[in-house]
N, C-alpha and C positions, 0 to 999 in steps of 0.2 A: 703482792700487787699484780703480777701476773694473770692471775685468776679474772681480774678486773679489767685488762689490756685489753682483749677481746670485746666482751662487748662495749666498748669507750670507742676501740676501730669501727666496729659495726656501726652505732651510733653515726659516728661521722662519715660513714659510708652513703648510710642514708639519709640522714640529713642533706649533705652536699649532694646525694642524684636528687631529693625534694627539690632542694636550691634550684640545680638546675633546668628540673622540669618547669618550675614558677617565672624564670626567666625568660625558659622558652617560648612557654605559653600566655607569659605578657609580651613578649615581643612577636608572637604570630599574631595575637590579639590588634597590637597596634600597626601591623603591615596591615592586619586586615581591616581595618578603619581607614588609615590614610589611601588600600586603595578606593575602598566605599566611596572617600571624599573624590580622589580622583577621577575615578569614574562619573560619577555626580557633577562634576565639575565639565570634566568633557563629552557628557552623554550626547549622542546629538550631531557631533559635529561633523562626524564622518560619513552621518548618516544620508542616507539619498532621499528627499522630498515624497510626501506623501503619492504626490499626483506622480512621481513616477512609479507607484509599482502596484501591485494588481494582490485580491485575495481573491483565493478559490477554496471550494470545497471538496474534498475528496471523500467516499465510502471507506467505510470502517473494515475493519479486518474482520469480524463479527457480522457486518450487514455481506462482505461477501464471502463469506464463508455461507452462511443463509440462504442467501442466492442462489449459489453454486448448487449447493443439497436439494432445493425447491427445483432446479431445473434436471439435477439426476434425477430425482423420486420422479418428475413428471416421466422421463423416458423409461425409468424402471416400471412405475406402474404400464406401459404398450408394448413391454417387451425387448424395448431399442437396447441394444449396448453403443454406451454415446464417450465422448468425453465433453469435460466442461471448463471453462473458463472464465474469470473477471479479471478484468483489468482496469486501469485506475484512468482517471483522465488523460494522463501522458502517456498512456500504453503502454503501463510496465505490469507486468503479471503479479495478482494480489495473490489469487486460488486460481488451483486448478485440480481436478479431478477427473481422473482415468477408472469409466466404470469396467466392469468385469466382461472379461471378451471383447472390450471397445479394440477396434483394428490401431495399428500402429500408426497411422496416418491421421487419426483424429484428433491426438492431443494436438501436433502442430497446429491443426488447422483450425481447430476451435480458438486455442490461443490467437492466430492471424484473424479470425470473424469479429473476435470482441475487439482487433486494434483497430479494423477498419470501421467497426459500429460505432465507435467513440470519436473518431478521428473525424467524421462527418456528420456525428451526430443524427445517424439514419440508420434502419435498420437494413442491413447488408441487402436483402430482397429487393429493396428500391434501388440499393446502387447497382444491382447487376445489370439493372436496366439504362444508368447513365452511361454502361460500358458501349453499348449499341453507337450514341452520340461522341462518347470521350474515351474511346478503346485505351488510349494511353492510360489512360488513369491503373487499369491494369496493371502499369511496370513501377511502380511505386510500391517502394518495398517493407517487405511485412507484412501487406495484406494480400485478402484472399477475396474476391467479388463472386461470393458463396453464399445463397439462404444460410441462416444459420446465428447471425448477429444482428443483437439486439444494443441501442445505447440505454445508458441508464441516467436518467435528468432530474436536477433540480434546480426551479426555479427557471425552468427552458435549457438549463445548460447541461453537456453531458458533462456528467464524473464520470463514467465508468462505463466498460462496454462486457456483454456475456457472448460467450459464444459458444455454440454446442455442436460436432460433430460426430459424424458416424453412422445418423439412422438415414435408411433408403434414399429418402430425399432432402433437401432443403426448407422444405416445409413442415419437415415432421421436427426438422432441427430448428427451427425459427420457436414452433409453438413453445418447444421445451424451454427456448433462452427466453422466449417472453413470461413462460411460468416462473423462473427465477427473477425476472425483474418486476413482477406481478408480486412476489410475497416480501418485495421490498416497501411497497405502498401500503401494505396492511398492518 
């Protein structure tokens, strides 16, 4: 009879872990219904009223990545070594790209063009000129009142701002941030 003791153990080995995989997995089955019901039951109630909260749109990780690339290709086809920047409507950095030879000074500043092109939803070139009237505006931190930033808008509002430093001027850095937000509308 020996011979037979083993697998008779084994058997009730596995049986009793089946057992209690079945029990476990009817009892997670039914936590997880009664919270369904729970939930269901108090969906809602914590919740804060439509009219208090607000949706927005933000650019994709894919549209500025797009961007980004459309506004390097534009300074790499003139020559520039630039750096490039998108940021999201809150100003937080989506992409950014450091072209080849771009000076160390350009990533920051490109990043700072695109917070300030979104922040006012204008592109940096016009605020340099509100500096003349609102110099302050100037000490407000994180941006830069630099040609160079461009927002990016839908439906009038900005999502996202580009910003591109490093070539000669501000206008050669505007054109490029405007080619990136140029191959966002096609």
């Amino acid at each position: 009879m020996k011979p037979n003791a083993k697998p008779l153990a084994r058997t009730r080995i596995v049986t009793g872990t089946l057992l209690a995989a079945a029990v476990t997995l009817g009892g997670v089955g039914a936590t997880t219904a009664t919270a369904a019901t729970t939930h269901a039951r108090f969906a809602g109630r914590g919740d804060v009223a439509n009219y208090y909260t607000t949706k927005s749109t933000h650019l994709t990780i894919r549209a500025a990545a797009k961007a980004a690339e459309a506004a390097m290709d534009a300074a790499v086809r003139e020559g520039q070594r630039v750096s490039v920047a998108v940021v999201d409507r809150n100003g937080n950095t989506i992409v950014t790209l450091r072209g080849d030879g771009a000076g160390p000074q350009s990533y920051e500043s490109a990043i700072r063009k695109a917070y300030t092109a979104v922040s006012w939803n204008a592109p940096t070139s016009e605020l340099v000129k509100r500096l003349q009237t609102t110099p302050t505006l100037a000490d407000i931190p994180g941006t830069l009142f630099l040609a160079g930033g461009v927002p990016v808008t839908a439906k009038g509002a900005p999502i996202a701002g580009i910003g591109v430093a490093g070539a000669p001027s501000g206008d050669l850095d505007e054109k490029f941030a405007r080619a990136g937000a140029d191959a966002l509308r096609h």
